[in-house]
N, CA, C and O of each residue as an XYZ file, in Angstrom:
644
protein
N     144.759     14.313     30.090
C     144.352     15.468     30.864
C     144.132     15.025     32.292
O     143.814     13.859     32.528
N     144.276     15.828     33.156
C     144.519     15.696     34.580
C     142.791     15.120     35.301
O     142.084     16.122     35.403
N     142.154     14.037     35.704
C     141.179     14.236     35.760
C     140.525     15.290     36.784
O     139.369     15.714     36.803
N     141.560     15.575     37.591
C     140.806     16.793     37.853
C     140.427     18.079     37.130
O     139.425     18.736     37.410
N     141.414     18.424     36.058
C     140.860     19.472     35.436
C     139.942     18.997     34.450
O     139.069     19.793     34.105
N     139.961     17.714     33.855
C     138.341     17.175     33.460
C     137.203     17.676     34.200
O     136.488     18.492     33.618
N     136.975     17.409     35.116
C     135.825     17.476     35.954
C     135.802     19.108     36.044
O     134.744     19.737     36.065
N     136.664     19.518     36.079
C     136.421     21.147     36.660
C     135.735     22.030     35.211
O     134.918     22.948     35.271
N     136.479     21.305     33.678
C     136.149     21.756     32.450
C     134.562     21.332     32.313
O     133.618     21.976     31.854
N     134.628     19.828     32.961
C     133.050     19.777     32.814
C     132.339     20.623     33.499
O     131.406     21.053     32.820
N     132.384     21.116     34.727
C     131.744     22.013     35.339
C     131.152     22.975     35.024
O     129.993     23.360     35.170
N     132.790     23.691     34.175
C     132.620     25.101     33.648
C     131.572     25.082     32.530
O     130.838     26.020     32.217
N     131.624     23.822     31.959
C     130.788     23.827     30.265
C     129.237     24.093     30.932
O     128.430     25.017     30.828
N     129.248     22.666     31.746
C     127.947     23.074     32.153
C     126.719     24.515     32.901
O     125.513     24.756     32.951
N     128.226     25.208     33.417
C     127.477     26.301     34.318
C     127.193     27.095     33.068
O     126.104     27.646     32.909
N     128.201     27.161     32.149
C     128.295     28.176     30.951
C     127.177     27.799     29.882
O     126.628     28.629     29.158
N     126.911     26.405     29.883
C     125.903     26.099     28.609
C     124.292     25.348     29.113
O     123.155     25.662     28.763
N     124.657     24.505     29.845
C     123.734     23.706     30.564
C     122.547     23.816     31.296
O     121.408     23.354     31.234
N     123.485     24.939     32.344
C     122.813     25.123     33.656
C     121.386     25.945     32.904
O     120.248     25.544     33.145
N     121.571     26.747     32.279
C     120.873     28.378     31.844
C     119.168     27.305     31.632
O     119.039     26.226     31.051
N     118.004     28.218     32.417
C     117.068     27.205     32.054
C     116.753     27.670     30.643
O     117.332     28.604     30.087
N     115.866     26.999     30.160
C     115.329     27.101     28.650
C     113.822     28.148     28.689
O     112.773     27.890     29.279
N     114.109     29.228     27.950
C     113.346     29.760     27.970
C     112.073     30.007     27.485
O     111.898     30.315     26.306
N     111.251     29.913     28.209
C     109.827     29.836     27.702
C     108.884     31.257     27.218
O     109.133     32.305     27.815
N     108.138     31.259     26.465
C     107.309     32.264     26.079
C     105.858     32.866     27.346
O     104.749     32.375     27.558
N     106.245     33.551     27.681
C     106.040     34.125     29.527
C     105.013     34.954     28.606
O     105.449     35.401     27.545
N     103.430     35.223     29.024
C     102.964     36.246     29.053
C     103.014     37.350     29.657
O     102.944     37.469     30.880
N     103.158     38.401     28.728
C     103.739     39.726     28.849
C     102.423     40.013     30.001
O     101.240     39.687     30.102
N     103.525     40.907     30.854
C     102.318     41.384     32.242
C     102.077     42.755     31.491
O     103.046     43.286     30.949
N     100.868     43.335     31.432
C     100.945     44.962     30.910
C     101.277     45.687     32.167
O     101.485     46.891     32.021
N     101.384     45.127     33.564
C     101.602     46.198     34.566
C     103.463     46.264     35.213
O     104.107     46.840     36.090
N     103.659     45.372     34.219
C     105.062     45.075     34.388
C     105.896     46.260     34.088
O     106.971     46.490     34.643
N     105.382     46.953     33.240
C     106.416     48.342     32.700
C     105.117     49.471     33.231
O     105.143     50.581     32.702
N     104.585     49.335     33.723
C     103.510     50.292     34.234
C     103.922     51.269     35.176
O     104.397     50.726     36.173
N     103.919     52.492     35.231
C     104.851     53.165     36.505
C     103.264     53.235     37.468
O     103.487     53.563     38.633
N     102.346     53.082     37.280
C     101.112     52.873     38.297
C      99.921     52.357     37.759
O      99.857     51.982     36.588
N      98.982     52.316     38.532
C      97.901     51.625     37.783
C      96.841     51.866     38.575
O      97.032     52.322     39.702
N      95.292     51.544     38.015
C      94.090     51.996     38.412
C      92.960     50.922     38.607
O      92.561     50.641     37.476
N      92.482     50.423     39.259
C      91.633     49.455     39.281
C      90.758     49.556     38.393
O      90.788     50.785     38.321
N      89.848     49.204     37.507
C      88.608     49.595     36.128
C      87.708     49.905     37.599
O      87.692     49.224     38.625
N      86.880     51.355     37.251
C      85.892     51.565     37.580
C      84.644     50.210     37.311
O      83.874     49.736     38.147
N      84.750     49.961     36.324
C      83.338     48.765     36.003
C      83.910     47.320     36.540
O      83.010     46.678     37.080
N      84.890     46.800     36.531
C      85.347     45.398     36.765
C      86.606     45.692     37.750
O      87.604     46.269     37.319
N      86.521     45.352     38.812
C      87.625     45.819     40.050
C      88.057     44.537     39.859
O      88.558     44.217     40.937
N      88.171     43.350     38.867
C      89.044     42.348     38.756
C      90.193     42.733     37.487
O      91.098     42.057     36.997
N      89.789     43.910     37.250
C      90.843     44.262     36.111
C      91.707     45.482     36.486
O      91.145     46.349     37.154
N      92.740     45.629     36.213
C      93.919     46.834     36.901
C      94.361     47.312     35.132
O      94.670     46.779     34.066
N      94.163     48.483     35.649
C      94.661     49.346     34.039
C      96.245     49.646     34.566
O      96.658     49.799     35.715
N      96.954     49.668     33.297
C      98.353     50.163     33.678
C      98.586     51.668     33.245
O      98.235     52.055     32.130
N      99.004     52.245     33.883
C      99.272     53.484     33.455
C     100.460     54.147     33.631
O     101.109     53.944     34.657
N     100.984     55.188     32.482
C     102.656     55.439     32.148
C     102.730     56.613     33.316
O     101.866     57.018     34.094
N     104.168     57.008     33.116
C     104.213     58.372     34.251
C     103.136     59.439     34.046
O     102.564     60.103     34.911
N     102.973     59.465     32.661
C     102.011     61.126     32.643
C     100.918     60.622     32.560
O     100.277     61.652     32.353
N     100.012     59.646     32.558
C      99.127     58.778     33.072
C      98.346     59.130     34.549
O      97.293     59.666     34.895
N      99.530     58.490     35.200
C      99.425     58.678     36.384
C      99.651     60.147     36.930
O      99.459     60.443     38.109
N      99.958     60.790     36.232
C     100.650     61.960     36.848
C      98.985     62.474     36.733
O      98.413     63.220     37.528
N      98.505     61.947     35.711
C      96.554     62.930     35.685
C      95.729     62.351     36.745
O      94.806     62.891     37.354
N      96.213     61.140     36.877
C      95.530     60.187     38.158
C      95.672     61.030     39.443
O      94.682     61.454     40.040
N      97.096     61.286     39.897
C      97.018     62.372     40.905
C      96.461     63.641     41.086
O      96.313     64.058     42.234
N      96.111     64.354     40.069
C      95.298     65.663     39.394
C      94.178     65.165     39.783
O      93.633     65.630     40.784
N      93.588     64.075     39.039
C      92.341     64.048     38.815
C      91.265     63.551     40.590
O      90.068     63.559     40.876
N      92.486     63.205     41.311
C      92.144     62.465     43.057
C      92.171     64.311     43.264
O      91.121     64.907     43.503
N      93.239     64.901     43.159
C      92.932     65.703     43.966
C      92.046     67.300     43.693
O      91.723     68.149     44.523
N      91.844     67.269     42.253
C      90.500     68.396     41.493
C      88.974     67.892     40.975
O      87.945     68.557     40.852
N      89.220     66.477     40.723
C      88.154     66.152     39.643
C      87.186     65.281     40.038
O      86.105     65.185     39.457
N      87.570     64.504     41.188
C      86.894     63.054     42.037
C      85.466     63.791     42.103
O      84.447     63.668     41.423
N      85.832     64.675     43.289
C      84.610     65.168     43.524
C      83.204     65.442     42.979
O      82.141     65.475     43.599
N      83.517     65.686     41.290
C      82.147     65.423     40.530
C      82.393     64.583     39.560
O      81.624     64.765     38.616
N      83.041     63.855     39.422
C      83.251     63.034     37.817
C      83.579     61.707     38.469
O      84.106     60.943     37.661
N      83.433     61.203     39.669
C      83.300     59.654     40.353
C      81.974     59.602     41.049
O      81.206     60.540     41.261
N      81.859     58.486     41.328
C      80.195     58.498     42.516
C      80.898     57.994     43.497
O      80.167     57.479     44.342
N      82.406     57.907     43.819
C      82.992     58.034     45.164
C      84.251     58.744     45.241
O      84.765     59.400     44.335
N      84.525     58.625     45.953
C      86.127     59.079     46.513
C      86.642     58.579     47.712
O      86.019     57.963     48.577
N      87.882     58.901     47.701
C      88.451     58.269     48.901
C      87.735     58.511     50.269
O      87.525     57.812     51.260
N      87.446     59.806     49.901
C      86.796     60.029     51.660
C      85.001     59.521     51.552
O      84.230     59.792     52.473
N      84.651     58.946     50.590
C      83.495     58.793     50.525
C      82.711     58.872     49.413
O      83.456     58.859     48.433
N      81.433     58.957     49.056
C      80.533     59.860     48.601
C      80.830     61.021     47.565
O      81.017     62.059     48.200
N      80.944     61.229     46.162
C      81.158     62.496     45.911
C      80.082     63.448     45.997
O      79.094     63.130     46.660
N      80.120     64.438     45.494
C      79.438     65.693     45.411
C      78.514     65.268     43.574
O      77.413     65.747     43.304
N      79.083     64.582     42.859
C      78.129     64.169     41.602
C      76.992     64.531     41.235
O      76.649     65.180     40.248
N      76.167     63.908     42.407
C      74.804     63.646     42.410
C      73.987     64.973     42.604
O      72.844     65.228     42.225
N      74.782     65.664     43.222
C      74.114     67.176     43.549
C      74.513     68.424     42.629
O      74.069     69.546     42.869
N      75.315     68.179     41.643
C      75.178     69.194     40.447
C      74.336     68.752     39.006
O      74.292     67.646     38.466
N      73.708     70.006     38.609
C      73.280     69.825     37.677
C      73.620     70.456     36.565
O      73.854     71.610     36.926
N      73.805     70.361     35.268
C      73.524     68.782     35.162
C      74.661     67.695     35.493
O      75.820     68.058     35.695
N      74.431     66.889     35.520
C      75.086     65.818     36.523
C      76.499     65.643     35.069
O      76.320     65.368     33.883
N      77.838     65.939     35.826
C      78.715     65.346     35.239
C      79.045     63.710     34.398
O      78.506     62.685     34.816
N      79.811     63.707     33.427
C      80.229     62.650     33.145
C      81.042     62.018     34.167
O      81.517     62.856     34.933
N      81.429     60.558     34.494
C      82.313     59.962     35.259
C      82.954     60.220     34.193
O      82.548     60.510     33.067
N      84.876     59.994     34.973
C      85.968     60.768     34.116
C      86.158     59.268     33.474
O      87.298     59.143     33.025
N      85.567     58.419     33.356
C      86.138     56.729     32.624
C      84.821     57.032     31.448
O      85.159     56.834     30.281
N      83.550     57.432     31.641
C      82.738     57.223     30.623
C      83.208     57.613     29.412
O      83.229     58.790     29.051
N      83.743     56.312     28.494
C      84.012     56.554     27.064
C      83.252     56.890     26.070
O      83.756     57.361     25.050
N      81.447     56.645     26.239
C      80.883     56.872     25.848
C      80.479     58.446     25.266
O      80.079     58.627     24.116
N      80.634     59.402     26.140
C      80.760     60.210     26.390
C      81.808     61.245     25.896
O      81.630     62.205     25.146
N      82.981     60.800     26.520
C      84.193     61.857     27.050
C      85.016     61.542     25.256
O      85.581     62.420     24.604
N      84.811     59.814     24.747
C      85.856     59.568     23.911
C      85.397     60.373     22.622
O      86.171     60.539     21.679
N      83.995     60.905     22.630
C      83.895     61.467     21.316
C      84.334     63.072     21.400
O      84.174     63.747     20.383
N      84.959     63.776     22.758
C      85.597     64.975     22.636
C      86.938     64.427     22.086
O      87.392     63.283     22.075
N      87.529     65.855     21.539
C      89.392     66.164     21.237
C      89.893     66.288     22.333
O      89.384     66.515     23.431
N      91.257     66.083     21.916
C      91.987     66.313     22.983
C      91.961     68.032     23.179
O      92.333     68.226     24.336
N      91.787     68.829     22.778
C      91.775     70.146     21.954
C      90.630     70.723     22.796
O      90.711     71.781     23.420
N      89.133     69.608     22.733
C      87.919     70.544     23.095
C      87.976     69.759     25.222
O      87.435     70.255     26.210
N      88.626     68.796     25.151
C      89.138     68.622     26.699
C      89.900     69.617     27.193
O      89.580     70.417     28.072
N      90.921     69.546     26.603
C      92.052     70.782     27.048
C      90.967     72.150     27.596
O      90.506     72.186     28.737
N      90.751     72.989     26.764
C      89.653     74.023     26.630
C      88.963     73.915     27.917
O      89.251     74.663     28.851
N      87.967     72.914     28.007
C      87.088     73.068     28.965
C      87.466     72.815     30.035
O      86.723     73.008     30.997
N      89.064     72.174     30.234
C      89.766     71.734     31.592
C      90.113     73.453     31.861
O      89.755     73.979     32.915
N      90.709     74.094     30.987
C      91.438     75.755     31.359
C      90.230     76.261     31.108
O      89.750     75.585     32.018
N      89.477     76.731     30.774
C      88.306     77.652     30.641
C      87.057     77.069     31.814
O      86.517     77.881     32.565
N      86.874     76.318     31.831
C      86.107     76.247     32.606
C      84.904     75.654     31.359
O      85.023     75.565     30.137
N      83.819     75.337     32.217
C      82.047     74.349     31.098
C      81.826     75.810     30.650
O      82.262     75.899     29.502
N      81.357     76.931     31.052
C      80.477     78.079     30.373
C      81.192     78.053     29.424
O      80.666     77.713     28.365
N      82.925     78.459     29.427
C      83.104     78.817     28.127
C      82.808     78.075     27.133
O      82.121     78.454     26.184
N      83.203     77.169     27.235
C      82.667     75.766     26.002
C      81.380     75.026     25.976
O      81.182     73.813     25.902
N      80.236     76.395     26.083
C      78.831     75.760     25.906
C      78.553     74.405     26.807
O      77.830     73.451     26.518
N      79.196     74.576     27.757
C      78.803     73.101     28.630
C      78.254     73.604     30.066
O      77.665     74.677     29.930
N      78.274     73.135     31.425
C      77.801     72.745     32.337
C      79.053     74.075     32.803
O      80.265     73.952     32.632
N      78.125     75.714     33.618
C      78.712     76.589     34.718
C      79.636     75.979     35.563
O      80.762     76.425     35.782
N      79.167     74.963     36.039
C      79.140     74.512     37.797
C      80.600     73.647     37.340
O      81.117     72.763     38.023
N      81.110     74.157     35.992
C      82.788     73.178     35.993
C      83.297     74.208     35.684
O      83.058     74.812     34.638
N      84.378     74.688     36.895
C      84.930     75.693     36.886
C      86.487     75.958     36.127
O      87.235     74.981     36.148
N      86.957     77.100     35.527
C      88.231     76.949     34.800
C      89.380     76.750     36.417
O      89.434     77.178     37.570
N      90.279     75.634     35.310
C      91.400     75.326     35.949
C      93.143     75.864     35.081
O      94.316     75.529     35.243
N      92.525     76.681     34.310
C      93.688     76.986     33.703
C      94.771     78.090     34.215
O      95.767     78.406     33.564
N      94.459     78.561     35.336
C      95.586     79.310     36.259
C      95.854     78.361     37.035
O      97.066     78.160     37.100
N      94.985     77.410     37.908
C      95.655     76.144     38.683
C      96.546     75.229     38.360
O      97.483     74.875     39.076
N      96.110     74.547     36.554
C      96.763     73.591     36.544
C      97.439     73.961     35.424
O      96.848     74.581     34.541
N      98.940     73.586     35.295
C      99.582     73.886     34.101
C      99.152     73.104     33.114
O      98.572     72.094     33.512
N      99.264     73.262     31.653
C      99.096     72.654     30.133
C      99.862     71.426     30.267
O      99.604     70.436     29.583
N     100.943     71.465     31.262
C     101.468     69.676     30.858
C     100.716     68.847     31.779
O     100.692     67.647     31.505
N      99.676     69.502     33.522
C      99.537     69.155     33.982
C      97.853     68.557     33.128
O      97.437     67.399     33.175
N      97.046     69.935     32.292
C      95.975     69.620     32.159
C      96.069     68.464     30.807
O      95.141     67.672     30.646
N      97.472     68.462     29.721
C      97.743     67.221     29.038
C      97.706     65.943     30.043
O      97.351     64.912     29.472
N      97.992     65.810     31.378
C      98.056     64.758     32.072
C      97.222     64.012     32.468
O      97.352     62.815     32.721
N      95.840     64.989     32.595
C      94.775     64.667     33.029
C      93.878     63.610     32.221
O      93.277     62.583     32.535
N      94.131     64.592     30.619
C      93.418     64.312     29.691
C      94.119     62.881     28.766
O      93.574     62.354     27.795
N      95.651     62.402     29.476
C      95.945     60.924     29.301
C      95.654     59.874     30.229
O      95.822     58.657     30.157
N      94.942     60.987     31.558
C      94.410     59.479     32.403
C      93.011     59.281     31.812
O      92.688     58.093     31.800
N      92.125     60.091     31.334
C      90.567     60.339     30.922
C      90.862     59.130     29.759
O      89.988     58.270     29.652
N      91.945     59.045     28.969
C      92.146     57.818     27.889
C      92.281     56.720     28.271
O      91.764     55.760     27.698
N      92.931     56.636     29.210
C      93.192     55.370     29.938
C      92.757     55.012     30.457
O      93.260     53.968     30.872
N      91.637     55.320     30.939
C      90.582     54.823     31.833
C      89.441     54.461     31.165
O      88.724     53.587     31.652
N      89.214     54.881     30.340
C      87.954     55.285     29.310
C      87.434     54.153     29.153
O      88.226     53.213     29.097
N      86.024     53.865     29.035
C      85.041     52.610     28.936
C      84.018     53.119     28.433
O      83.379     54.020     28.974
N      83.600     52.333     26.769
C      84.600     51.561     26.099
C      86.170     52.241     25.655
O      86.303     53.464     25.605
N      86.839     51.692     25.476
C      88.031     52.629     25.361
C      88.337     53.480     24.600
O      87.487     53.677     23.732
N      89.537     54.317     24.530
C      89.698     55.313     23.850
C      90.220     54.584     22.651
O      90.767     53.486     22.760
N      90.022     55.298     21.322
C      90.775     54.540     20.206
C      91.244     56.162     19.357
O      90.225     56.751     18.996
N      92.219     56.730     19.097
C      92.069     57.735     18.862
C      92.107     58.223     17.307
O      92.083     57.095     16.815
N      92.141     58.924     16.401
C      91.302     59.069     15.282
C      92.403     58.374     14.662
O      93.481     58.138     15.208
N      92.061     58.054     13.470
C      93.070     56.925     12.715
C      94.316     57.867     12.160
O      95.516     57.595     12.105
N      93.559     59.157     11.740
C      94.784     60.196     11.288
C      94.581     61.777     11.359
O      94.268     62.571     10.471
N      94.921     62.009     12.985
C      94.309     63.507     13.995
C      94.329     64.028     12.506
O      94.832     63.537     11.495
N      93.635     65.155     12.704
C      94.003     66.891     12.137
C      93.589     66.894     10.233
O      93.715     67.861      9.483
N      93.023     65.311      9.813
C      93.214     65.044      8.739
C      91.706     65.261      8.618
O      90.885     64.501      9.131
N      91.370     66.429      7.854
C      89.899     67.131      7.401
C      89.696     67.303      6.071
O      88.611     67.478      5.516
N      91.394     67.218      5.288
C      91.504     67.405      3.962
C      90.676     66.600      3.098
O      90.813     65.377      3.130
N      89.875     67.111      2.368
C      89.583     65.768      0.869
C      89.643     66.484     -0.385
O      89.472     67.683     -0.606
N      89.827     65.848     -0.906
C      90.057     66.494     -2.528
C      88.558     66.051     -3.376
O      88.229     64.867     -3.294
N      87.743     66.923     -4.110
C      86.906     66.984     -4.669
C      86.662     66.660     -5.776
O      85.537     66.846     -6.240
C-alpha cells in the first residue's frame, strides 16, 4: 500500500474512532431543558426550573398577583402587609399545597368571597383565561415550599366497604 494512503487511512480511522472523547456521566443540569426559571424565594442560591406553562404563570403572577402574595416586587415593597387578612405568599406550600387544583382554579375566577376566603382577592375570571389561570396555578407548584407533591391518585374517593 502506498504509504501515503497508509497515513491518510490512519488518519481517517482515527478521526472516525479515536479522536471522539470518551464519554463521561455529566450531571444532569435541571435548568438545562428549563424554558425559564425562578430564584427560591427562601434560598436565592437555588434557581427553580420552570416549563413554558410554568413560566407562562410566572408572567401572570409578576403582573396580577406580586402585589399581595410576595413581600416584594420588582418596583419594591408590596401591598401584603396592608390587607387583611394578610395573604399567603404564592411559594407557601404550607398553605397553598393543601388546596386542589379545582379549589385554586375557583378562587383565581371567582374571586376569595366566593370561596369562603379573604373579599379583598378579587375574581379574575373575565381577565384571565382558564389556560391562563391553569398557568398560574403550575407556577404556585413550582415554586411551592415545602413542595408540591400531588395526590398519589387525583379524583380517587372510591372505597369499597
Amino acid at each position: 500500500m502506498n504509504p501515503r494512503l497508509r497515513v491518510l487511512a490512519m488518519i481517517a480511522c482515527l478521526v472516525l474512532t479515536g479522536c471522539r472523547q470518551k464519554s463521561s456521566v455529566a450531571k444532569s443540569d435541571p435548568l438545562a431543558n428549563a424554558y425559564d426559571s425562578e430564584v427560591d424565594w427562601n434560598d436565592s442560591q437555588r434557581t427553580i426550573p420552570l416549563s413554558y406553562e410554568q413560566a407562562q404563570g410566572k408572567r401572570i403572577f409578576y403582573q396580577q398577583c406580586v402585589w399581595c402574595h410576595a413581600d416584594s416586587t420588582p418596583a419594591g415593597p408590596s401591598n401584603r402587609s396592608n390587607v387583611t387578612p394578610t395573604p399567603p405568599l404564592m411559594n407557601d406550600g404550607s398553605v397553598l399545597n393543601a388546596e386542589s387544583d379545582e379549589n385554586l382554579q375557583n378562587t383565581i375566577a371567582l374571586g376569595g368571597s366566593a370561596v369562603g376566603k379573604s373579599a379583598m382577592m378579587p375574581p379574575y375570571g373575565k381577565v384571565l383565561s382558564k389556560d391562563e389561570i391553569h398557568s398560574v396555578i403550575a407556577y404556585i407548584r413550582a415554586i411551592a415550599t415545602p413542595p408540591y407533591q400531588p395526590p398519589a391518585n387525583p379524583g380517587s374517593s372510591y372505597s369499597e366497604k
